[in-house]
C-alpha positions in Angstrom: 10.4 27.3 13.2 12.6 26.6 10.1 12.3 30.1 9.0 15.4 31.5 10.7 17.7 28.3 9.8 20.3 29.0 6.9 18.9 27.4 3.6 21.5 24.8 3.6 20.4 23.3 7.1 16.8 23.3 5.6 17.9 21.7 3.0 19.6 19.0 4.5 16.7 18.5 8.0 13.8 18.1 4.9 16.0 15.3 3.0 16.5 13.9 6.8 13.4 13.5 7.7 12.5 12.1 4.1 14.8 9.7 4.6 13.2 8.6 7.9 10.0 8.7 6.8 11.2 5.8 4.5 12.8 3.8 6.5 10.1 3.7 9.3 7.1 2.5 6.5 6.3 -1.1 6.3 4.3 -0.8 3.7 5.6 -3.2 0.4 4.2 -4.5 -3.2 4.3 -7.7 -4.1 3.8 -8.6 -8.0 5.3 -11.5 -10.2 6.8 -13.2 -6.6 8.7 -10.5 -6.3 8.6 -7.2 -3.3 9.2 -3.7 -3.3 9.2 -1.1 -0.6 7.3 1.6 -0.9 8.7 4.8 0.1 5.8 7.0 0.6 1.7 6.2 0.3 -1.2 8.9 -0.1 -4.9 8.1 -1.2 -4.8 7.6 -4.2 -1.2 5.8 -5.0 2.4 5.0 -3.5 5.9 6.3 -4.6 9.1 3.5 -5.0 12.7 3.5 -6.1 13.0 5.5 -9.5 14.6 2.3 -10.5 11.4 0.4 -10.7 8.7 0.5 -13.2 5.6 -1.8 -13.1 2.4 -1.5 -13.7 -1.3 -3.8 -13.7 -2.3 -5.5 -10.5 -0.5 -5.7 -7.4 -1.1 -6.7 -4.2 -0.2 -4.1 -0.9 1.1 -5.3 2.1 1.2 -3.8 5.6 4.5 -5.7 7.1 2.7 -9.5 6.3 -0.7 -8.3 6.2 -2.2 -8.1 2.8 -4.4 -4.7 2.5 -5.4 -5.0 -1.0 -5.2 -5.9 -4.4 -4.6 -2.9 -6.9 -4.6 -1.7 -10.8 -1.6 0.5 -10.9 -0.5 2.6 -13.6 3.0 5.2 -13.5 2.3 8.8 -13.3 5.6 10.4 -12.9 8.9 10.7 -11.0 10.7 12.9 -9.3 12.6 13.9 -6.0 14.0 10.4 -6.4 11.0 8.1 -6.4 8.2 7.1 -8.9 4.8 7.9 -8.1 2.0 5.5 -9.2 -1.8 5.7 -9.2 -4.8 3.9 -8.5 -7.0 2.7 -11.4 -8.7 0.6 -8.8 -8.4 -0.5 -5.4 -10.1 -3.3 -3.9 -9.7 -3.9 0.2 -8.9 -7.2 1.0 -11.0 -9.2 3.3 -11.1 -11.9 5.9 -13.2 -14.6 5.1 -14.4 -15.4 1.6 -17.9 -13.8 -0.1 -20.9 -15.9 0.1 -22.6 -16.6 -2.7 -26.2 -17.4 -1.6 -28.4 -15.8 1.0 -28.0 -16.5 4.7 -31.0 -16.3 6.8 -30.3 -14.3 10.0 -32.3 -17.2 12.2 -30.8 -19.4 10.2 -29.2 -22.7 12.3 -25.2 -22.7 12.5 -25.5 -26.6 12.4 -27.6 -29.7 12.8 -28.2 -31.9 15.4 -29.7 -35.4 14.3 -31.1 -37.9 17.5 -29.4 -41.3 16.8 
């Protein structure tokens, strides 16, 4: 479709929609109290403001949902954001691990006869 637009008006629809795509993600990091927006995620890391370098665990947010907690380390920048990369990724859960085996049968709770 874009193949008989001048490369100017290319140009300028691809940094559009770029700039869309930013604004419309909710996705943020939050490390040492403070938060950053990420501008673009992929599978294996996030991009942010070239301005920002950090690195070590993190926590990702979906709006006010926490994801997960990550091991980040930067891998470059470019097109005017900093890519970072997974060393680990762990998904965040709802309810805590147990630490001891729980029968399936198993009683949710006792009734004693007074």
């Amino acid at each position: 479709m874009m193949s008989f637009l001048p490369k100017e008006i290319s140009e300028g629809l691809e940094r559009a929609r770029k700039l869309a795509e930013r604004k419309n993600t909710k996705l943020k990091i939050h490390v040492d109290g403070k938060s950053y927006k990420v501008m673009s995620a992929w599978e294996n890391g996030f991009a942010l403001e070239p301005s920002i370098l950090i690195r070590g665990r993190v926590a990702l947010y979906d709006g006010e949902r926490l994801i997960s907690h990550c091991l980040i380390v930067a891998s470059e920048e470019g097109d005017g954001e900093r890519r970072f990369e997974y060393k680990r990724i762990t998904e965040a859960v709802e309810e805590q691990p147990l630490d001891f085996y729980r029968a399936p049968d198993a009683p949710v709770a006792l009734i004693t006869q007074h």
